[in-house]
LOBA-255673 format. One record per residue: residue number from 1; y, x, z of N, C-alpha, C in turn. Coordinates in nm, 2 decimals. Layout:
REM residues N
(NUM (Y X Z) (Y X Z) (Y X Z));
...
***
This chain:
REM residues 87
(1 (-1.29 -1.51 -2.16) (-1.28 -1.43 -2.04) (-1.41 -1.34 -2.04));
(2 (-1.36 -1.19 -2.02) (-1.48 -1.06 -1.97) (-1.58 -1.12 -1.87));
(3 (-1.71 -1.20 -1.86) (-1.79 -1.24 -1.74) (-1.77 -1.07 -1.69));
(4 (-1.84 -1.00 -1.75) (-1.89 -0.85 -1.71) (-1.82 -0.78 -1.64));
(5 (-1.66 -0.77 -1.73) (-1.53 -0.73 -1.64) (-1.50 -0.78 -1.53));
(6 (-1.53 -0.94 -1.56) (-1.48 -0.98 -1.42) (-1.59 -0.98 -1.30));
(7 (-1.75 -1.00 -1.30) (-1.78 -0.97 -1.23) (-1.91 -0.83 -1.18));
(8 (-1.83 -0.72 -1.25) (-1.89 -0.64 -1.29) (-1.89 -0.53 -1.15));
(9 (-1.86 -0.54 -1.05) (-1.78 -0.46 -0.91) (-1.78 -0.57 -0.81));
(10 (-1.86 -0.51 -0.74) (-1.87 -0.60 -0.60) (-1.76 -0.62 -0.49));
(11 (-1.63 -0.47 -0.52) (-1.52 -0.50 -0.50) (-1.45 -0.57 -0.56));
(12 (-1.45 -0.60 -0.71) (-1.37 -0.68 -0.72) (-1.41 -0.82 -0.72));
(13 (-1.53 -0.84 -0.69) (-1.54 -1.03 -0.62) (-1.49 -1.01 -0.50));
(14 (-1.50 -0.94 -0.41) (-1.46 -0.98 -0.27) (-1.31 -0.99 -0.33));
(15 (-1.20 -0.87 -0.38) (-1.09 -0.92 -0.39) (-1.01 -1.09 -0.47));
(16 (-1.10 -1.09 -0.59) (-1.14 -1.20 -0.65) (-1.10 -1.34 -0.57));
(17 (-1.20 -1.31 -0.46) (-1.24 -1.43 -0.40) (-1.14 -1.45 -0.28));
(18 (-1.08 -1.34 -0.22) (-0.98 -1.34 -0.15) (-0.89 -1.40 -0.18));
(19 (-0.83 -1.35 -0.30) (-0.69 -1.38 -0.39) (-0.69 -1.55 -0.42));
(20 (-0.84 -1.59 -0.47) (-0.84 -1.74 -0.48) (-0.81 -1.80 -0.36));
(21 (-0.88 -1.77 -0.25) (-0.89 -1.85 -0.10) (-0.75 -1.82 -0.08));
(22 (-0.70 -1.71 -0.05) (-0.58 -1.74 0.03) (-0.44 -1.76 -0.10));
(23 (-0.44 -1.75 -0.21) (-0.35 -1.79 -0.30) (-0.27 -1.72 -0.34));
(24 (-0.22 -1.60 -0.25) (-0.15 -1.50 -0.26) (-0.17 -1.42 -0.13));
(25 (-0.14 -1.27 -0.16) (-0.13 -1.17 -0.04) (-0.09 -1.06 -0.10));
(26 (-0.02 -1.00 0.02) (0.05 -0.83 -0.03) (-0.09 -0.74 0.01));
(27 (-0.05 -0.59 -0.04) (-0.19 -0.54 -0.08) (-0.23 -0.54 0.05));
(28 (-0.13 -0.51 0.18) (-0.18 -0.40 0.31) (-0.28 -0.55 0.38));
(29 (-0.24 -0.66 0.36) (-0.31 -0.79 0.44) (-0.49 -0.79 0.38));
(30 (-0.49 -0.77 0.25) (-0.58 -0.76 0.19) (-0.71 -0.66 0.21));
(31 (-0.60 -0.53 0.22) (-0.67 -0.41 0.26) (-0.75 -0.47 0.42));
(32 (-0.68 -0.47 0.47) (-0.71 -0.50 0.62) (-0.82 -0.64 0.60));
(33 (-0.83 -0.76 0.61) (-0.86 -0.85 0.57) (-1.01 -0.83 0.49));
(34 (-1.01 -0.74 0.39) (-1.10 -0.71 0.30) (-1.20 -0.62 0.36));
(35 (-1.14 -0.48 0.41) (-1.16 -0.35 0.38) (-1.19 -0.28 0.30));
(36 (-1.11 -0.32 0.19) (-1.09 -0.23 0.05) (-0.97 -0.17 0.06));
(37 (-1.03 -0.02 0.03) (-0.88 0.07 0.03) (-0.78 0.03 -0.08));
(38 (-0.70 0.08 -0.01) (-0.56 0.05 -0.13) (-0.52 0.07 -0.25));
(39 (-0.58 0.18 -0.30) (-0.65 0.21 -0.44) (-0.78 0.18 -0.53));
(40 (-0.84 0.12 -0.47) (-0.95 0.01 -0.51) (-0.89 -0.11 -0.53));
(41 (-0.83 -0.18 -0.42) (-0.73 -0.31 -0.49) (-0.66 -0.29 -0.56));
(42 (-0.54 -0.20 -0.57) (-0.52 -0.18 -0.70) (-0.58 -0.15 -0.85));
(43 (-0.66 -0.12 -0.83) (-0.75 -0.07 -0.98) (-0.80 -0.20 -0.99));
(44 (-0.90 -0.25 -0.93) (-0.91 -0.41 -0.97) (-0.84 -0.50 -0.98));
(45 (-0.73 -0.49 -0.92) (-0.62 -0.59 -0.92) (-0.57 -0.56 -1.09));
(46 (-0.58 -0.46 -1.12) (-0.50 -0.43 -1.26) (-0.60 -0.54 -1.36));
(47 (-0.70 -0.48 -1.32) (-0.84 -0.58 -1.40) (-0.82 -0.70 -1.42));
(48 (-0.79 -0.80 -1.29) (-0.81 -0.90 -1.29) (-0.67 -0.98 -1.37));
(49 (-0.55 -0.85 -1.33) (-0.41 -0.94 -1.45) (-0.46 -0.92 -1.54));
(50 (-0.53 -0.84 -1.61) (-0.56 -0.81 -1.76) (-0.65 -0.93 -1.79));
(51 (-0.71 -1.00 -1.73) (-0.82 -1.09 -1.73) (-0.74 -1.22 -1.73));
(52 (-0.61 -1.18 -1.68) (-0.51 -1.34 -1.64) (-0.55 -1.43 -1.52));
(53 (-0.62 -1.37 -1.43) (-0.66 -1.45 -1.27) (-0.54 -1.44 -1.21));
(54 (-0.49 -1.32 -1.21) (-0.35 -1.32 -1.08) (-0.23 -1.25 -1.12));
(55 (-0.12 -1.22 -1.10) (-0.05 -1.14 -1.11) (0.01 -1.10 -1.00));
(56 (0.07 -0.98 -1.03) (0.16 -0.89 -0.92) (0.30 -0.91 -0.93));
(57 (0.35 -0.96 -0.86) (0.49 -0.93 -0.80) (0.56 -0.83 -0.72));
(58 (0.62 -0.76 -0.77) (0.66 -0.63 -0.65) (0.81 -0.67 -0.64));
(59 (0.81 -0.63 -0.53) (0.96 -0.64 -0.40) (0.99 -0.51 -0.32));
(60 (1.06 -0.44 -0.39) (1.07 -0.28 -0.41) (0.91 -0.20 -0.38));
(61 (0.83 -0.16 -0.25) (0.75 -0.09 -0.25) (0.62 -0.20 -0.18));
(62 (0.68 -0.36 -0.18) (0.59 -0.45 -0.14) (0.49 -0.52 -0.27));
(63 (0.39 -0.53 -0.27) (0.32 -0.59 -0.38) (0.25 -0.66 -0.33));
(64 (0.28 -0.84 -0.44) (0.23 -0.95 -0.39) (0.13 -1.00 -0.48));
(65 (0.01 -1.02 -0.49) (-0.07 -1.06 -0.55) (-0.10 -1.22 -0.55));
(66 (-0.14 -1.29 -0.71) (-0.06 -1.40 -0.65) (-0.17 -1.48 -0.78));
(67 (-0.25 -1.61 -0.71) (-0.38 -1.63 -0.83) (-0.29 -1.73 -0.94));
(68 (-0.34 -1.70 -1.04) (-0.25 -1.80 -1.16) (-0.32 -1.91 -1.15));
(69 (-0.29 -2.00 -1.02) (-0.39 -2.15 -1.03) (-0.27 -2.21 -1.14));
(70 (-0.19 -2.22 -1.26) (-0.16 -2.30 -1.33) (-0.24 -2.28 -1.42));
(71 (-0.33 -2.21 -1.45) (-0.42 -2.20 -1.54) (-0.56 -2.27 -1.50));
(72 (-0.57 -2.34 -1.56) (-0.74 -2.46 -1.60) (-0.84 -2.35 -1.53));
(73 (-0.84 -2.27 -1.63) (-0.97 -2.19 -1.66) (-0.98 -2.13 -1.52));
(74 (-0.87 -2.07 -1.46) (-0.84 -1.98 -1.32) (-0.91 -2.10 -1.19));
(75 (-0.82 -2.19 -1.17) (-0.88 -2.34 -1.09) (-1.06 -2.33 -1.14));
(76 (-1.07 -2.37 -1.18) (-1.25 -2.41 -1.21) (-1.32 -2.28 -1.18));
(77 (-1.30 -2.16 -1.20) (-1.37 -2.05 -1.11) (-1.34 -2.07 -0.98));
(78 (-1.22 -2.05 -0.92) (-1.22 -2.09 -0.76) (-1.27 -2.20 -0.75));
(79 (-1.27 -2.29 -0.79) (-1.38 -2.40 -0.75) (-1.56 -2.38 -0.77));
(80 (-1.58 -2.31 -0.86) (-1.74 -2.28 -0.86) (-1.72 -2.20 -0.80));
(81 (-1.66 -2.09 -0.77) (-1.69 -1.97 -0.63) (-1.70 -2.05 -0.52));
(82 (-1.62 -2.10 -0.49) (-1.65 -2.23 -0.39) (-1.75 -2.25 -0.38));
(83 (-1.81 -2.39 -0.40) (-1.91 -2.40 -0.45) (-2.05 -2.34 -0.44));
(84 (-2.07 -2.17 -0.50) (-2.16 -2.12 -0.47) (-2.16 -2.05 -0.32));
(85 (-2.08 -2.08 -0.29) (-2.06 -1.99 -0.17) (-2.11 -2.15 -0.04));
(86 (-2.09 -2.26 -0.07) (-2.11 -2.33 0.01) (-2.25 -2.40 -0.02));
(87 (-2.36 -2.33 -0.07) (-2.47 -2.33 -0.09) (-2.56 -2.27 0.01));
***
């Protein structure tokens, strides 16, 4: 895994960290929720499937973002983001 890619954008840890905490969300909850525009979550969001953290689900013009906790590697970052955050 890219450390750099992944935490190279201060947007994309807040999305990051969103996506882990709540497990899944469509972009507009996010947007709102976050306050990252909609095209910012998308561009990161691309990053982070490319990286294998989450994938996208779309349901005609709805897109669901969704963290691959069956992956080891994916779990143990949400757990150290955790973690650092409760320091």
């Amino acid at each position: 895994m890219d450390l750099e890619k992944l935490f190279g954008s201060p947007a994309r840890v807040r999305l990051l960290k969103y996506i882990l905490d709540e497990g899944q969300a469509n972009i507009t909850r996010i947007a709102r929720e976050t306050g990252l525009h909609h095209r910012v979550i998308r561009e990161n969001a691309r990053i982070l499937e490319e990286l294998g953290i989450i994938e996208e689900r779309k349901y005609d013009k709805l897109r669901i973002y969704t963290a691959r906790l069956d992956d080891p590697r994916v779990v143990a970052l949400r757990d150290l983001i955790r973690e650092i955050e409760a320091l």
